[in-house]
C-alpha positions in Angstrom: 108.2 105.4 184.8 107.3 108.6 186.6 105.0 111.0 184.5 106.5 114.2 183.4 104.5 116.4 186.7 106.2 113.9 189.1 109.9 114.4 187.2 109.2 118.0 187.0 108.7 118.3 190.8 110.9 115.9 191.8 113.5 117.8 189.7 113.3 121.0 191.6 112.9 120.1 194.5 116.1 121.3 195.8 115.9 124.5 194.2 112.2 124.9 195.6 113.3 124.5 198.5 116.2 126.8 198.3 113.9 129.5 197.6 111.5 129.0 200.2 113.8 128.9 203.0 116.1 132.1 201.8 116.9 134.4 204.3 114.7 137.1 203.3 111.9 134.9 202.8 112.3 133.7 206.8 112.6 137.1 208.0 109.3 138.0 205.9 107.8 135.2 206.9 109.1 135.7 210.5 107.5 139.2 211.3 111.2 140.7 211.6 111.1 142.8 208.8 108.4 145.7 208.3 105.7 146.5 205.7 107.6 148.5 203.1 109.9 145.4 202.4 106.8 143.6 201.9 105.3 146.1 199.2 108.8 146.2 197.3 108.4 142.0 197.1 105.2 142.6 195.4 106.8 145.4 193.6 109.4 143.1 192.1 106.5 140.4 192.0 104.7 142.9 189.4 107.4 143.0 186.9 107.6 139.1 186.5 103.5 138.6 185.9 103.9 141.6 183.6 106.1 139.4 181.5 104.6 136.0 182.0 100.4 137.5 181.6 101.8 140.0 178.4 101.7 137.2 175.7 99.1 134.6 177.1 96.6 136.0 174.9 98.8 135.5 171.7 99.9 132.2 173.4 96.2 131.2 174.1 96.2 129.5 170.7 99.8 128.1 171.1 99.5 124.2 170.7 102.0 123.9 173.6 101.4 126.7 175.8 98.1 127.3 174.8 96.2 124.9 177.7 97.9 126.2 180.2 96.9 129.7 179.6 94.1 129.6 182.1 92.8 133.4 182.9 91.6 132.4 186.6 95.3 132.6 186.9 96.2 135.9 186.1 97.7 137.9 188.7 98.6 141.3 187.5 95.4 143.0 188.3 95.3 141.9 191.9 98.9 142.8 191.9 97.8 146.6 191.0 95.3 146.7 193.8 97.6 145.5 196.0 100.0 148.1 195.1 97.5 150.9 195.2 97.2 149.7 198.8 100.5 149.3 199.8 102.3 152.3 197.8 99.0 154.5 197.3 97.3 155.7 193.9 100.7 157.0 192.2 102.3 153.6 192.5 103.4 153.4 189.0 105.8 156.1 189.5 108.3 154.7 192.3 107.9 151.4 190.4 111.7 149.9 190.2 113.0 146.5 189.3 116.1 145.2 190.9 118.7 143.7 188.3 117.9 140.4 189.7 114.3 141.1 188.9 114.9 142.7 185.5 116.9 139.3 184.5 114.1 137.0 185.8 111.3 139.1 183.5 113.7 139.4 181.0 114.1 135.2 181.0 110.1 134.6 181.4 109.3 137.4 178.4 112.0 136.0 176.0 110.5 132.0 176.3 107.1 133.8 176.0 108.3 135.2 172.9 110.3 132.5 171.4 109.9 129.1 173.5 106.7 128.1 174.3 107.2 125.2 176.0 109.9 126.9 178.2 107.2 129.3 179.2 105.3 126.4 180.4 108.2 126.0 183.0 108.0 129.1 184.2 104.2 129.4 184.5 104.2 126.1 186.7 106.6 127.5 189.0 105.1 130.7 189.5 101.5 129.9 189.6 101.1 126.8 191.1 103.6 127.8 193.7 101.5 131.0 194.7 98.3 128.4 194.9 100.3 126.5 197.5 103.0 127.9 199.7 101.9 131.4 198.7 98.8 130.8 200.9 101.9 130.7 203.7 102.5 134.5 203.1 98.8 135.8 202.7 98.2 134.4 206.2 101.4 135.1 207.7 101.4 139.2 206.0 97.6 139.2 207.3 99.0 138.6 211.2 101.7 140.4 210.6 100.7 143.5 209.1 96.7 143.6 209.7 95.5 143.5 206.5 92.1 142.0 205.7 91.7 138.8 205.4 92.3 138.3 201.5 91.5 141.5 201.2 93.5 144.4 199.7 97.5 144.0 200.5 97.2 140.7 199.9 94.7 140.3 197.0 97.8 138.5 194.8 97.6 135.7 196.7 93.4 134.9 196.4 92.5 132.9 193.5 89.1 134.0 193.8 87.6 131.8 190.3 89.7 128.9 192.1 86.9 127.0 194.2 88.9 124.0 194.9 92.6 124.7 194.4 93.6 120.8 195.3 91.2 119.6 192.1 92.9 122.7 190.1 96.5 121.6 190.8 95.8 117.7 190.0 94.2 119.5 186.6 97.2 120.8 186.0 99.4 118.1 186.8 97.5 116.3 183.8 97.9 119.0 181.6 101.6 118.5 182.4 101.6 115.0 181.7 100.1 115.4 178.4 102.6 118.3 177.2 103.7 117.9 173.6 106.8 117.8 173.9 109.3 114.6 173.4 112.0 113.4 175.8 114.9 116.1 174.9 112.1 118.8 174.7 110.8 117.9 178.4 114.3 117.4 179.7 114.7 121.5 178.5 111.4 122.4 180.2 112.6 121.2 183.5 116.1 122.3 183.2 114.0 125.6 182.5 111.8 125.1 186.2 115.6 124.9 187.8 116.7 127.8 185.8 113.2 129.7 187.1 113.5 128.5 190.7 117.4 129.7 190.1 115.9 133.4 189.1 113.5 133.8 192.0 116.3 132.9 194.8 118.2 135.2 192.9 115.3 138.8 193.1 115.6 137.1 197.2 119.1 137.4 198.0 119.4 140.5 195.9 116.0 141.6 198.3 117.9 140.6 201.6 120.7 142.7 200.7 118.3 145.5 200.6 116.4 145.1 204.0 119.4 143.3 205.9 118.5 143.1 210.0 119.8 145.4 212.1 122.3 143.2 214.3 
């Protein structure tokens, strides 16, 4: 029987995929878009790690979410100085969320709130994606855009406390397998990582319709 990381990953695969391949992630990716609809990415990226990094103190003691609350993770700081260097010191104030964007943090605050074990779903898809693929972009927005290497512009994406992120993600994949949770309960949490995966293509196509290419 395949342990629960395995079925989780196996599970959204698909959608993983998806999401990686959307059309405004390849022309990111691809150098045929410019800088500003890189910084209003991490803008939108600022409003879901708002929502997931606002309760993890609370859920720090959670028997469910509480292991995976892991502060080498967080994000939102790096976020800011990314934004201070992308948008300048008055960030704050041009700060908007696309619908798309609003319903994701919307999603990610209310399990926070209410459903430990779905925030679990959307912690694994957000962090231990930016610890793989994301290290695609930092590369990719350093060539394309000149900033230093994981340096400011692209501080979101450097796990600095992270020394070996292949040992981190196999830690984490045991943490997964030893979730308490019973069958129906982890048959929710992955429904959940689709429903996540689901979210995030969504804050993409709704991004691609606001940088389309010129034809």
């Amino acid at each position: 029987m395949d342990s629960f990381s395995a079925l989780i990953r196996t599970a959204s695969h698909e959608q993983h995929v998806e999401a990686e391949t959307s059309t405004f992630m390849s022309d990111l990716l691809g150098g045929r878009l410019g800088v500003d609809a890189y910084a209003r990415y991490t803008e939108q990226l600022w409003f879901v790690y708002e929502a997931l990094e606002a309760e993890a103190e609370r859920l720090a003691s959670d028997p469910v979410a509480g292991p995976f609350v892991r502060p080498e993770l967080f994000r939102l700081a790096a976020l800011e100085r990314d934004l201070t260097h992308l948008r300048g010191t008055e960030w704050r104030a041009g700060l908007s969320a696309l619908p798309a964007t609003r319903a994701y943090a919307d999603r990610v605050a209310e399990c926070a709130r209410a459903w430990p074990a779905g925030y679990i779903a959307h912690h694994y898809t957000r962090y231990l994606g930016d610890l793989s693929g994301g290290q695609i972009i930092r590369d990719r927005a350093e060539k394309t855009w000149g900033f230093a290497r994981k340096g400011d512009g692209v501080r979101f994406y450097v796990f600095e406390e992270i020394a070996n992120p292949a040992a981190f993600k196999r830690s984490y994949r045991e943490l997964l397998d030893e979730v308490r949770a019973d069958d129906l309960e982890k048959q929710r949490i992955v429904a959940e990582c689709k429903r996540a995966f689901a979210l995030n293509t969504g804050v993409f196509r709704a991004l691609g319709e606001e940088f389309p290419l010129s034809a």
